[in-house]
C-alpha positions in Angstrom: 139.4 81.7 111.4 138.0 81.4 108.2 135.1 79.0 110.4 134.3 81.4 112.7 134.1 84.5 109.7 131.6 82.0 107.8 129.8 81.8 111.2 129.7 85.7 111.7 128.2 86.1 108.2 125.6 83.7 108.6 124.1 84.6 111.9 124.3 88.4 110.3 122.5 86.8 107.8 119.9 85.0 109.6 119.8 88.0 112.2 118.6 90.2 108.8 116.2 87.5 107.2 114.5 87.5 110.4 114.4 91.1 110.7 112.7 91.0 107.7 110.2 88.2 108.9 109.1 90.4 111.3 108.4 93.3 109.7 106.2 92.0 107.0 104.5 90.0 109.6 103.9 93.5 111.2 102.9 95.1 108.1 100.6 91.9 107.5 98.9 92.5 110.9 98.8 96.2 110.4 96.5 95.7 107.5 93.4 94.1 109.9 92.1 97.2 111.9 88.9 97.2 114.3 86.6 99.9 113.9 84.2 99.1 116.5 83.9 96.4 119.4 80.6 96.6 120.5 80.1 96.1 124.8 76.6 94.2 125.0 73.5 95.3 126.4 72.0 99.1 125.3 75.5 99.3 123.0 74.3 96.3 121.0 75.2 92.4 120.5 76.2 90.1 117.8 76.2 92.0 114.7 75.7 89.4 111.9 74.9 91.0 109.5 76.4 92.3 106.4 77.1 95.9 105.7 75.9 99.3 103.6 77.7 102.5 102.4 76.1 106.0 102.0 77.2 108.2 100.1 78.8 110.2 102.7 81.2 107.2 104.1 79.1 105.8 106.9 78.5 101.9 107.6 75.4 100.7 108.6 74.5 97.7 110.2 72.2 95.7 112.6 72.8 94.0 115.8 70.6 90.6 116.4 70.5 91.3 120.4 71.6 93.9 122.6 69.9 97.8 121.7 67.4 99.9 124.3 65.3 96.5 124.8 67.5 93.5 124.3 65.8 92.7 121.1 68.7 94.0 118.3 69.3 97.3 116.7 70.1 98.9 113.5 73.6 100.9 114.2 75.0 103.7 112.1 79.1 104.3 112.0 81.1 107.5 111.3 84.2 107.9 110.2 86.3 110.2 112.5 89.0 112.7 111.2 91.5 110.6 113.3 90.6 107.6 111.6 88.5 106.4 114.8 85.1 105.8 114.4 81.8 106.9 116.0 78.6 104.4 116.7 75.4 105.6 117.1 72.0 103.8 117.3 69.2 104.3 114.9 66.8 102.0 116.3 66.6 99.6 119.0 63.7 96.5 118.0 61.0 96.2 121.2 59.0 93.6 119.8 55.9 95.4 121.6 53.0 97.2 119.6 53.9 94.7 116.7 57.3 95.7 116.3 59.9 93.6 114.7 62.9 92.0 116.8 66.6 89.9 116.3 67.1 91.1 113.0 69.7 89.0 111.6 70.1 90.0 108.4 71.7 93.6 106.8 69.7 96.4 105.1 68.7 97.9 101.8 68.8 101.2 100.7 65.6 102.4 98.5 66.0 106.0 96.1 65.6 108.4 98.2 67.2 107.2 101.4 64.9 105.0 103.5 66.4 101.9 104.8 64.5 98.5 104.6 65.2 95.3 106.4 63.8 92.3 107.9 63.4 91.0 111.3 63.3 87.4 112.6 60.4 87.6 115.0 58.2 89.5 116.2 54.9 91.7 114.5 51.3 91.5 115.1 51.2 87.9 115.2 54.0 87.4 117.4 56.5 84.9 118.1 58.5 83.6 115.1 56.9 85.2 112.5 58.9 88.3 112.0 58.4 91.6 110.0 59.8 94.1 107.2 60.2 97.2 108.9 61.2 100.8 107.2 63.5 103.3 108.6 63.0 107.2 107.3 65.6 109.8 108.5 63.7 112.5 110.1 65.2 116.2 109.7 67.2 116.6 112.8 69.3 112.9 112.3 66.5 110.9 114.0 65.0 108.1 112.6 61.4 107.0 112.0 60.2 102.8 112.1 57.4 101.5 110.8 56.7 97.8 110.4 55.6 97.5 106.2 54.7 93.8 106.6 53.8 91.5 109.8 54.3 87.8 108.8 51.5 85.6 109.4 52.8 82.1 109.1 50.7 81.2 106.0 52.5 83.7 104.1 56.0 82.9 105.2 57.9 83.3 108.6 61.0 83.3 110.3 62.8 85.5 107.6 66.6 85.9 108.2 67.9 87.3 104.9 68.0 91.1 103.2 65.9 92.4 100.8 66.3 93.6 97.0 64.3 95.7 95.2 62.9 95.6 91.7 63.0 98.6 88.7 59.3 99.8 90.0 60.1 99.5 93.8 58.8 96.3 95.0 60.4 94.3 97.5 61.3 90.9 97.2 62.7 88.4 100.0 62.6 84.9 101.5 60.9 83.5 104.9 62.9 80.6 106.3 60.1 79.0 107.6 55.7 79.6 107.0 54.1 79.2 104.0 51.8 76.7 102.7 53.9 73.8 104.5 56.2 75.4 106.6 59.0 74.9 104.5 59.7 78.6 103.4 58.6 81.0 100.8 60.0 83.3 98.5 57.7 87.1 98.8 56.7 90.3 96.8 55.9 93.8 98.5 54.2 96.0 96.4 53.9 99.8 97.8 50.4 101.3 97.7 49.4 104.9 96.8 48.7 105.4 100.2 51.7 104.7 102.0 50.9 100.5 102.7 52.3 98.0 101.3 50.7 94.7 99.9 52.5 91.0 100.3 52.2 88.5 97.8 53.7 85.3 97.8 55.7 84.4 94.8 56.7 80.4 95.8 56.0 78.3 98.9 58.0 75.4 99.0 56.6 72.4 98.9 56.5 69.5 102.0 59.1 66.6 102.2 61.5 69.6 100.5 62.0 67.6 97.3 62.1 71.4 96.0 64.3 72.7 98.8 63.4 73.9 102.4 64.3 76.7 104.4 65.7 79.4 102.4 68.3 81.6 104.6 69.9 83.4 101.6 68.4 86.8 99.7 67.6 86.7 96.3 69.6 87.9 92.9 68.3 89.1 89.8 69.4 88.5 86.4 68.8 91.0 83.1 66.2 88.7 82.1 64.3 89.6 85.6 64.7 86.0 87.0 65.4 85.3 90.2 68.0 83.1 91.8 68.2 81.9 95.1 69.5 79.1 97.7 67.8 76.6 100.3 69.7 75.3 103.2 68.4 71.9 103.0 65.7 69.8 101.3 66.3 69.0 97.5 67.1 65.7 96.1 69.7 64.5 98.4 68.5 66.5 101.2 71.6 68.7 101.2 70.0 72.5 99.9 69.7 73.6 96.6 69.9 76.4 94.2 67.1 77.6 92.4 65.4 79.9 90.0 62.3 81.8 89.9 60.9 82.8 86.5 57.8 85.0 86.0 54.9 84.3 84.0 52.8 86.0 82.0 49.8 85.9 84.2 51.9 87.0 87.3 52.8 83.4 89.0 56.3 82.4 89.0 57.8 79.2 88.0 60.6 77.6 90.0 63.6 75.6 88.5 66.6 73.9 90.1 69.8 74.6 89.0 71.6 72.2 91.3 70.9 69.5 94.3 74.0 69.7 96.3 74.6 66.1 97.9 77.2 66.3 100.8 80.5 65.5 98.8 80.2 68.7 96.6 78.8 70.7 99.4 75.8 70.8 102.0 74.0 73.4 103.8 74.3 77.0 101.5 73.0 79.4 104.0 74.5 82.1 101.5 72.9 84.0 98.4 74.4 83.8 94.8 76.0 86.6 92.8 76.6 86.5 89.1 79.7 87.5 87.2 79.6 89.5 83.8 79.7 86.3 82.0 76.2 84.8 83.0 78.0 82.2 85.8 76.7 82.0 89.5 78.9 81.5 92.5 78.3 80.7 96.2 79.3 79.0 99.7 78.0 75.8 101.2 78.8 76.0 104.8 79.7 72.3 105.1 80.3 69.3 102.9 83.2 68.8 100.3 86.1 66.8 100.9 86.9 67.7 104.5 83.3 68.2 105.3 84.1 72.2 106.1 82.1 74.1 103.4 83.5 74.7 99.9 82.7 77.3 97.5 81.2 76.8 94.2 80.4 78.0 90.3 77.3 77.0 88.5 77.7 77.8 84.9 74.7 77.5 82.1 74.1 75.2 79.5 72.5 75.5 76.5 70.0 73.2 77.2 69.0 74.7 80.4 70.5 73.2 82.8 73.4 74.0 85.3 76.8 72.2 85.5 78.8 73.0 89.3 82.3 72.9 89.4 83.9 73.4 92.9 86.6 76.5 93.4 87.5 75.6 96.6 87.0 72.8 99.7 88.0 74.0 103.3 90.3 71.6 105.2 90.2 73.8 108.6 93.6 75.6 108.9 92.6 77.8 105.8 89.0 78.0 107.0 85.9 76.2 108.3 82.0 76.3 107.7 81.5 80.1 105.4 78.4 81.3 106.0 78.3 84.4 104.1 78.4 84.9 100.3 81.2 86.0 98.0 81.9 89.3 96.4 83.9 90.1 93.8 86.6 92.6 92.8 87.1 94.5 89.4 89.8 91.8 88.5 87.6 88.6 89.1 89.1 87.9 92.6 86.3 86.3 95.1 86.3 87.7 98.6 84.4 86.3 101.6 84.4 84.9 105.5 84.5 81.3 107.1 82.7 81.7 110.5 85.1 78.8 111.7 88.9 77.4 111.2 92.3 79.3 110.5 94.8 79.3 112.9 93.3 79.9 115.8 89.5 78.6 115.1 88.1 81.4 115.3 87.5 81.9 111.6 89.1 83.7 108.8 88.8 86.5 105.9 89.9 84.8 102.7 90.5 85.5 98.8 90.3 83.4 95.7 91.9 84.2 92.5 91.3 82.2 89.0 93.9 80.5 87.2 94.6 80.1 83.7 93.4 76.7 84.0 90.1 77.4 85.2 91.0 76.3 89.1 91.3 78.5 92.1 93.7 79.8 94.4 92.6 80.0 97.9 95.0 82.4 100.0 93.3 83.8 103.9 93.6 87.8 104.5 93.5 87.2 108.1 92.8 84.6 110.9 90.6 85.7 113.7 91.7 85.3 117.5 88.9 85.4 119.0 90.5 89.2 120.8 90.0 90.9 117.5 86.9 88.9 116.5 85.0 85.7 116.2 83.1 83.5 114.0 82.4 86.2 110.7 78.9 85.0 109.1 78.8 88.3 107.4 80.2 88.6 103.9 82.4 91.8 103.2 81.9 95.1 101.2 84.6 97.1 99.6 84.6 100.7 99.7 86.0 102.8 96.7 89.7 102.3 97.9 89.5 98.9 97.7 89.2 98.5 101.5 87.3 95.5 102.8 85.0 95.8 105.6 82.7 93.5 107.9 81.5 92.0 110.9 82.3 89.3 113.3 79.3 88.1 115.5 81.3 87.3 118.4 85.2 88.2 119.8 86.1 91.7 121.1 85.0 93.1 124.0 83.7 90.4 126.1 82.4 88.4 123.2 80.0 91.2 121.7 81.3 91.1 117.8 83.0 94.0 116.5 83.4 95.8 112.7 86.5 95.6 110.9 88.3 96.3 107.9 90.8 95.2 106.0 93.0 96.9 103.1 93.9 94.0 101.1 
C-alpha cells in the first residue's frame, strides 16, 4: 500500500516536472520569431548582411541575389500594428550602365537620411571590381541610386564590407581584393562641392601578405581618430591579422599590427572589431582554436604599444561553428553575435557571452537554427531600444532564401 502511494506521488511528481519542462521549452522557443522569409527571385535572396534602424522602427537590409535583375537588392521592413511585418524593395542592383551588383555587406546611414553601401561587383569597369553606391529618398517613398565610386582595380576591388563615416563626412572602407598588389586596400571618399566624390587610398597591402591580405571586415574608429581593422589571411603565420591605421601629419597613414593570429588561437577573422569603454578590442575568427571552429577574442593595450590576445571563447560545434559576423555588446558588458555553423542541428546558432569575475567568459546559445526557421547567420545582430535582437540568416526558410528574425533575449 504504502509502495504503490510512494508510486502515485512520484509519477504526479514527474508528470508535474515535466509539465514544467515543457512549458519553459515553449516559452524558450516562443522568444525566436521570424519577421520575414524571403521567396527568391524578384522578392530577393540570401540576405547577409547586417542590419539598420530608423528612427521610425524600420529595418533595412540588402539581399546579395534575388531583386528585379537577379543581381541583389536593398530591402526596407515595416513594422505592422499586428506585429507582422511588411517588405518592400528600395532598389534592385542591374549591374548595367555601371551599376553596382551582389552587395554583400549592410548599409550606413549619413545626417540627413541617405543610405550608403557597397557592392561586390560591378561599375564602370566591370566584373569584380565593385562600387559605393548612394540611396536618397525621393518625396513620394521612392528611392534614388547613384553609384559615388566605381572601383578600378588599382585602387582596390572586390569590397564586401560596410562603410563608416568620419566627423567631416568622408567615407572610409576596405576592398578585399585590388590595390597595388591585389591584396586589398583600405579607402577614403571625400565628397566634393559639386555633388562627386573623390577616392583616395589610405593603405594597399603589401604582396606575400606579411602585412595581411584580403580585408573582409569594416573599419572602427577610436577617439584618437585611428583606425582598426581585420584581414582574413596573410600576416606572420598566414592566419589574418588585426591592424591599425594611424594618420600622419602630411595625410598618409601608417599601419601597425596588433596581432598575427596563428591557427591555435584563431584563423580566418572575416569580422570587424568593436571597442569597449575601457580602450579593449574584441572580435571573431571563423576558424582555429582548440576545436578548429572559430573562437572569439579580446585584444587589450599595453603600455608599450603593443597588443596582448586572450581568448573568451573556442567553438567545439554543438555550441556553435565558424562565426562570421562581429560581436555587439549590451549596456551590461554581455557580447552578442552568430556562428554561421554548429548547434544542434548544424545549421548555426545565436549566442551570448557574459564576463566573470575572473576575467573568463561564459558562452550560453539563444537559439539553434533548423534550417526551417533559418540557416547559416553570417550577419551579426542589432538591438533595438527594448533590448530585442534582430538579424539575418543567409539561407533556411522558404525554400532556402534566408529570412530576418528577432530574438527577445
Amino acid at each position: 500500500m504504502q509502495r504503490q502511494k510512494f508510486q502515485r506521488v512520484t509519477y504526479a511528481a514527474l508528470t508535474f516536472f515535466l509539465f514544467v519542462l515543457a512549458l519553459a521549452s515553449t516559452a524558450s522557443a516562443a522568444e525566436y520569431k521570424v519577421l520575414y522569409r524571403f521567396q527568391g527571385g524578384t522578392d530577393g535572396d540570401h540576405p547577409g548582411s547586417d542590419l539598420i534602424f530608423d528612427a521610425a522602427g524600420n529595418l533595412y537590409g540588402t539581399t546579395s541575389y534575388g531583386g528585379a535583375f537577379g543581381y541583389g537588392s536593398v530591402f526596407k521592413l515595416t513594422p505592422n500594428p499586428d506585429g507582422s511585418w511588411s517588405r518592400s524593395i528600395i532598389y534592385s542592383f542591374s549591374l548595367t550602365n555601371g551599376d553596382g551588383g551582389v552587395p554583400y555587406a549592410g548599409l550606413t546611414w549619413d545626417t540627413v537620411g541617405n543610405l550608403f553601401g557597397t557592392t561586390s561587383q560591378g561599375g564602370a569597369n566591370g566584373g569584380t571590381t565593385g562600387t559605393v553606391f548612394k540611396l536618397t529618398p525621393n518625396p513620394d517613398g521612392s528611392w534614388s541610386e547613384s553609384v559615388i565610386h566605381s572601383f578600378d582595380g588599382g585602387d582596390g576591388a572586390l569590397p564586401r564590407a560596410g562603410l563608416i563615416f568620419d566627423a567631416a563626412s568622408n567615407l572610409y572602407g576596405t576592398t578585399s581584393g585590388g590595390g597595388v598588389s591585389g591584396s586589398g586596400a583600405v579607402f577614403r571618399l571625400t565628397p566634393n562641392p559639386d555633388g562627386s566624390w573623390s577616392e583616395s587610398v589610405l593603405y594597399s597591402f603589401r604582396s606575400g601578405g606579411r602585412d595581411g591580405a584580403l580585408p573582409r571586415a569594416g573599419l572602427t574608429w577610436d577617439a584618437a581618430g585611428n583606425l582598426y581593422g581585420t584581414t582574413s589571411t596573410g600576416g606572420t603565420y598566414g592566419r589574418g591579422t588585426a591592424f591599425k591605421l594611424t594618420p600622419n601629419p602630411d595625410g598618409s597613414w601608417t599601419r601597425s599590427k596588433l596581432h598575427a593570429f596563428r591557427t591555435t588561437d584563431g584563423d580566418q577573422p572575416f569580422a570587424g572589431l568593436i571597442f569597449d569603454a575601457a580602450g579593449n578590442l574584441y572580435g571573431t575568427t571563423a576558424a582555429g582554436g582548440a576545436d578548429g571552429l572559430g573562437t572569439t577574442f579580446k585584444l587589450t593595450p599595453n603600455p608599450d604599444g603593443s597588443w596582448t590576445r586572450s581568448k573568451l571563447h573556442a567553438f567545439k560545434g554543438p555550441d556553435g561553428a565558424n562565426p562570421v559576423a562581429g560581436l555587439i555588446f549590451d549596456a551590461a558588458g554581455k557580447l552578442y553575435g552568430t556562428t554561421a555553423n554548429g548547434g544542434a542541428y548544424g545549421y548555426g546558432t545565436a549566442f551570448k557571452l557574459v564576463p566573470k569575475p575572473d576575467g573568463s567568459w561564459t558562452s550560453t546559445k539563444l537559439h539553434d537554427f533548423k534550417g526551417t526557421d533559418g540557416a547559416n547567420p553570417v550577419a551579426g545582430l542589432i538591438f533595438d531600444a527594448a533590448g530585442n535582437l534582430y538579424g539575418t540568416a543567409g539561407a533556411g526558410g522558404m525554400g532556402n532564401h534566408g529570412l530576418v528574425f528577432r530574438i527577445t533575449p
